[in-house]
C-alpha positions in Angstrom: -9.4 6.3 -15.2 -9.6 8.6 -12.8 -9.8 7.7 -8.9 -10.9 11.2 -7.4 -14.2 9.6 -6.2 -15.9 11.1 -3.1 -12.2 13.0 -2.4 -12.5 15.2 0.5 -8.4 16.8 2.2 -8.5 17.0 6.1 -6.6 19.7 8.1 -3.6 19.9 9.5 -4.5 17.8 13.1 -2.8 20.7 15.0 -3.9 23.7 14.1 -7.4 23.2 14.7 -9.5 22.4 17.7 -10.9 19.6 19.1 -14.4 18.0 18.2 -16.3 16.4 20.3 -17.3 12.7 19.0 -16.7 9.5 20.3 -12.9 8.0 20.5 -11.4 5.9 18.6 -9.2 2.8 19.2 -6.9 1.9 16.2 -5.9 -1.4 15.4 -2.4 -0.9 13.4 -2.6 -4.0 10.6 1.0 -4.8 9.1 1.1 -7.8 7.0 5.7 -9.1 7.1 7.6 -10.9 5.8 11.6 -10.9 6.0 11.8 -7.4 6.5 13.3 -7.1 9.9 15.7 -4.6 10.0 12.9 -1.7 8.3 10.4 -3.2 10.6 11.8 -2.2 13.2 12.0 1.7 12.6 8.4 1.0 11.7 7.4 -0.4 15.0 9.4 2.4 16.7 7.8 5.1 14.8 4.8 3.5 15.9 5.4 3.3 19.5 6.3 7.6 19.7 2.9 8.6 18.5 1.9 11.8 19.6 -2.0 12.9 21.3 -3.6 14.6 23.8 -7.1 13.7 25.7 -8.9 15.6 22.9 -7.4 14.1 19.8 -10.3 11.9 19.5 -7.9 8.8 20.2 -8.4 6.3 23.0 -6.0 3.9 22.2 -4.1 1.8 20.2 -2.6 -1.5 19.2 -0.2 -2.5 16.3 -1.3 -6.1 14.7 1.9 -7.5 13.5 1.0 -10.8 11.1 4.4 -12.3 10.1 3.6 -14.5 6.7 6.1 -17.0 7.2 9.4 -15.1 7.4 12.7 -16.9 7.7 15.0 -13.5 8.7 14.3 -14.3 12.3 12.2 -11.9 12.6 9.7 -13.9 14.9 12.3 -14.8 17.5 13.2 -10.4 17.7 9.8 -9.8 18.0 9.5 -12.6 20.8 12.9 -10.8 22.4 12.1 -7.7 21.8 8.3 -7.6 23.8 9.1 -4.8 26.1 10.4 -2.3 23.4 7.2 -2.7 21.8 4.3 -2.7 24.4 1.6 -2.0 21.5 2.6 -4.8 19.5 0.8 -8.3 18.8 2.1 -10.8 16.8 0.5 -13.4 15.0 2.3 -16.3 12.9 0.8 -17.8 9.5 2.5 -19.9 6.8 3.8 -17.9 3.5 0.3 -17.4 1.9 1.0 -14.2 1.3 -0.3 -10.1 2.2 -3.9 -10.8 1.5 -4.6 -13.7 4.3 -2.3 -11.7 6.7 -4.4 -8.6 6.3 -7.4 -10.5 7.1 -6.0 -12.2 9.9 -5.0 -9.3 11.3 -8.4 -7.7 11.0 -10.1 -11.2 12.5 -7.3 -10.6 15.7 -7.7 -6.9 15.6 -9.6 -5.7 18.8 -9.9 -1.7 17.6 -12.7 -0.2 16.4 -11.2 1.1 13.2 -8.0 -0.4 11.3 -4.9 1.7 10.1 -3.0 -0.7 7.1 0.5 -0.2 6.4 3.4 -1.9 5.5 6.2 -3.1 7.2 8.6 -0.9 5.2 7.0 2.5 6.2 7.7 4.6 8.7 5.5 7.4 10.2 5.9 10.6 12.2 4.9 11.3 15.3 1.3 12.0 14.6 0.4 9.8 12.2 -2.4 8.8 14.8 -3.7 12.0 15.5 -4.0 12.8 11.7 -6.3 9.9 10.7 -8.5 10.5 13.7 -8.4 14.1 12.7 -9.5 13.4 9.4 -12.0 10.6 10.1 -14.2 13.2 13.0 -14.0 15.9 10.2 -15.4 13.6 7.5 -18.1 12.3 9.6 -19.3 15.6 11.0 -19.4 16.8 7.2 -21.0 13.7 5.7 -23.0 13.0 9.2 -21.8 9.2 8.4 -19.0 6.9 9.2 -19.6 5.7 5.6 -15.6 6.7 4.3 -12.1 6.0 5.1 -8.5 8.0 5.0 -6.0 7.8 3.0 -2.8 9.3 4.0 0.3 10.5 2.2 3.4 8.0 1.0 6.8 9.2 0.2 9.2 6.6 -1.3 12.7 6.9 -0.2 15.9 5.0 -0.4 17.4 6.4 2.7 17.2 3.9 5.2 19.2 6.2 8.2 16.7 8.8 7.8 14.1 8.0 5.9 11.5 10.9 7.4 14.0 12.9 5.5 12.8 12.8 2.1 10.8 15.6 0.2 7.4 14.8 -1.2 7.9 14.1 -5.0 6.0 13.8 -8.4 6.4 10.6 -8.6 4.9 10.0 -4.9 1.3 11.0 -6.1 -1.0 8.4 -6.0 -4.7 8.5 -7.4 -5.4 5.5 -5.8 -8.5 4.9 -4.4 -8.1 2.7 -1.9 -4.6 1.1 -1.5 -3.2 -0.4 2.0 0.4 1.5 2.3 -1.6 4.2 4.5 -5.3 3.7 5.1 -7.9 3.8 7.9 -11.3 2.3 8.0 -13.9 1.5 10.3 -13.9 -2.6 10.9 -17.1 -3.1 10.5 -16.9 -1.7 6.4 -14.1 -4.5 6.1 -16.3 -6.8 7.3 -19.4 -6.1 5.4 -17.5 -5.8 2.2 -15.2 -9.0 2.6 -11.9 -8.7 3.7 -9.6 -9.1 1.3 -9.5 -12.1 -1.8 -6.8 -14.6 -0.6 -7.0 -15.6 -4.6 -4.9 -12.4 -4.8 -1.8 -15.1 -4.4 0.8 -13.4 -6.7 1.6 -9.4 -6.4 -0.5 -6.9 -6.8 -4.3 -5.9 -7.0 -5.5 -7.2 -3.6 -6.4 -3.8 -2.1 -7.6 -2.3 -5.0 -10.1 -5.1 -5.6 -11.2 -4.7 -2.4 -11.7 -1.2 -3.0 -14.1 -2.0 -5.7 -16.2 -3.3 -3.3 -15.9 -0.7 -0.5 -16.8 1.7 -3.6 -20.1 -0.2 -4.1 -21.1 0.4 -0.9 -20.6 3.8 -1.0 -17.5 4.7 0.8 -16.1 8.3 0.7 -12.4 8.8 0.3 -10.9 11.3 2.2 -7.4 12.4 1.6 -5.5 13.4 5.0 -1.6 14.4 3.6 -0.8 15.2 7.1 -0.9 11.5 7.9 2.4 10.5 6.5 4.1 7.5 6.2 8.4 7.1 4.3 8.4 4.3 2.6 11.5 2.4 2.1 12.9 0.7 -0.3 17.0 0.0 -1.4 18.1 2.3 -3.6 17.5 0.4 -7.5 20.1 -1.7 -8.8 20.5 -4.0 -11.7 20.7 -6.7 -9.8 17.4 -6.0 -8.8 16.1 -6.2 -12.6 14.9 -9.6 -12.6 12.9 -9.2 -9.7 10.9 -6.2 -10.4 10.2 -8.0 -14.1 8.8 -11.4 -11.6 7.1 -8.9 -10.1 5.1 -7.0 -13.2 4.5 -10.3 -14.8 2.7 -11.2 -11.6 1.0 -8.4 -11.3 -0.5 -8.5 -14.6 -1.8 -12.2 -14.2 -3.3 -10.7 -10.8 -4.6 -8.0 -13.1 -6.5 -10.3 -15.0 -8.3 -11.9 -12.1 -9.1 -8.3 -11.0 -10.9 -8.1 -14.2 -12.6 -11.4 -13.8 -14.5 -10.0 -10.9 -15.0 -6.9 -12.3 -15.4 -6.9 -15.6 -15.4 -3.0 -16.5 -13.9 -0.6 -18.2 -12.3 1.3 -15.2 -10.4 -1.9 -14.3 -9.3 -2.7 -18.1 -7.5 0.4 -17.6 -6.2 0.4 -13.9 -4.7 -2.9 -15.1 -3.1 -2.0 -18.2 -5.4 -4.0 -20.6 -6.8 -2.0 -23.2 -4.9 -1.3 -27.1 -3.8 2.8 -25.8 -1.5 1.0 -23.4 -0.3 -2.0 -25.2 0.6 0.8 -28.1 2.3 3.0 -25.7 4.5 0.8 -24.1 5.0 -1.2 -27.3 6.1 1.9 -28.7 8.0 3.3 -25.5 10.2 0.4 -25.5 10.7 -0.1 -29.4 8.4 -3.0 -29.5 10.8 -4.5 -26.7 13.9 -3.7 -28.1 14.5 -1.9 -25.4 15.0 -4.0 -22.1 16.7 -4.5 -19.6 19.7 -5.8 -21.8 20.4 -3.0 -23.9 19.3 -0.3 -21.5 21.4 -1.5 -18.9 24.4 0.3 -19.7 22.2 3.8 -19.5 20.8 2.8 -16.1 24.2 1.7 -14.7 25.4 5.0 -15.8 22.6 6.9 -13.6 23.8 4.8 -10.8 27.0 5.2 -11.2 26.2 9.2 -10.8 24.4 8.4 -8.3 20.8 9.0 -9.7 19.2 5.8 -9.1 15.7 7.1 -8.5 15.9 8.3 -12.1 17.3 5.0 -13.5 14.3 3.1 -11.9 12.0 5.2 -13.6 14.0 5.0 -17.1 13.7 1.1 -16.2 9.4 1.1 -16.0 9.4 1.6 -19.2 10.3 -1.7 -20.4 8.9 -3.2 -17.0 5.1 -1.7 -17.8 5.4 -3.6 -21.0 6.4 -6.9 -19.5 3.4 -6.2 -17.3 0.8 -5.5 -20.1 2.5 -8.8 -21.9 1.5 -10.4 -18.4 -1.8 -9.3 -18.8 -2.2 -10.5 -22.3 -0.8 -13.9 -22.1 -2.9 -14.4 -18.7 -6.1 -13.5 -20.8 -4.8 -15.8 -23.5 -4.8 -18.5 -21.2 -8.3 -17.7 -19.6 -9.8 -17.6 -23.3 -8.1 -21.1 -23.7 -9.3 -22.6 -20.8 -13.1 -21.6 -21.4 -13.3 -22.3 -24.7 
């Protein structure tokens, strides 16, 4: 399906000059847990944002909800309070990104919320571009009625991860997804917050972006606004993981559709017969896994390609993830027999 809805591009927040409209104080949302050593160049980052008197930015806070970590990354935090004068932490159990989004919206005291995750780490105006984009889009559509989304680049380079070119594989049609989004509170309010039945990975935000669709929201892309996000450069040891992790998200998938039960979500999630063909055929019907492809991917690494070796491995990880969908809407049909 295609996710292009209501897509508008904002400027570069430099080049152009100011307009007048009222200010905006941001409420920075990041949902963490045990991610201390990348949180930390994300909190920095945070705390070297860039703007003027006229950038249309009165303020900000950074809402830091730790879900239960056990890094230590609540007694740094507690340590570390005058490095970080934006930051506010909150402390919930492990019930995962959903219910630390939403408590982080119920604490939040901006006007409008910025989500991210703990792994990303923005430049220096990162602020200045959403705000940018958010006065354009409401002088054009004379409404607040829309919401950013800003550019993520994936990297594996954790000493300078601002380094990284843009890629391919960093394009995202995504409609609404929370690695680098702003919003007007009040729109998260009115549609929800987010579904804390989201338990496993995956889905949350886009589920919630059905909703903020229904109500009309326009999505505004702002590429100026970007955020690195890191992640260790792929292993196998990693393997088993990231196949937890695609099972999960399609049993997630599956309560996506039972909420929404259309056609654009059958194929955001994977559950329709082109996929299950595709991937059936991709990976030989499974034949090829994660056993007998490991020696290919091990070679990559070895040659130091491991970008490239990840995305040999989706192919056999989007099957085990349209087999979780399957056997997840195996067991629904069972149970409601």
């Amino acid at each position: 399906m295609s996710h292009s809805y209501g897509k508008m591009t904002c400027s570069n927040p430099l080049s152009r000059p100011s307009i007048p409209q009222l200010p905006v104080f941001f409420s920075v949302v990041i949902p963490t847990y045990n991610r201390k050593p990348i949180l930390e160049k994300c909190l920095r980052a945070l705390e070297h944002q860039v703007y003027g008197d006229r950038s249309g930015i009165k303020g900000y806070e950074v809402v830091v909800v730790d879900d239960g970590s056990t890094d230590e990354t609540v007694t740094w935090l507690q340590q570390q309070q005058e490095a970080f004068p934006h930051v506010k932490l909150f402390e919930q159990n492990h019930l995962g990104p959903a219910a630390a989004r939403n408590l982080g919206v119920e604490q939040a005291i901006g006007d409008t919320i910025i989500f991210i995750d703990s792994d990303l780490v923005v430049t220096e105006v990162f602020l200045q571009a959403h705000a940018r984009a958010l006065q354009e889009g409401q002088l054009q559509l004379k409404s607040d009625r829309l919401f950013t989304y800003g550019r993520v680049i994936n990297t594996c380079n954790f000493d300078s991860p601002t380094s990284e070119p843009f890629k391919v594989t960093d394009f995202s049609a995504a409609y609404f997804a929370t690695g680098n989004v702003a919003i007007a509170r009040h729109w998260l309010l009115e549609a929800g917050l987010f579904d804390t039945g989201f338990q496993l990975y995956g889905w949350e935000d886009l589920e919630l972006g059905v909703r903020l669709k229904r109500l009309g929201l326009t999505l505004i892309k702002c590429p100026e606004a970007v955020g690195y996000h890191w992640h260790p450069p792929f292993a196998l040891d990693q393997i088993p993981n990231l196949i937890e992790k695609e099972i999960e998200r399609g049993r997630m998938g599956m309560l996506f559709y039972q909420k929404h039960p259309t056609w654009d979500v059958r194929m955001m999630i994977q559950m329709t017969w082109l996929h299950r063909v595709l991937w059936g055929l991709l990976s030989g019907g499974g034949r090829l896994n994660e056993k007998t492809m490991a020696p290919l991917l091990q070679w990559l690494i070895d040659r130091g390609k491991p970008q490239l070796a990840l995305e040999i491995a989706r192919i056999f990880l989007n099957w085990y993830n349209v087999q979780g969908v399957y056997a997840a809407q195996a067991d629904y049909r069972e149970k409601n027999v």
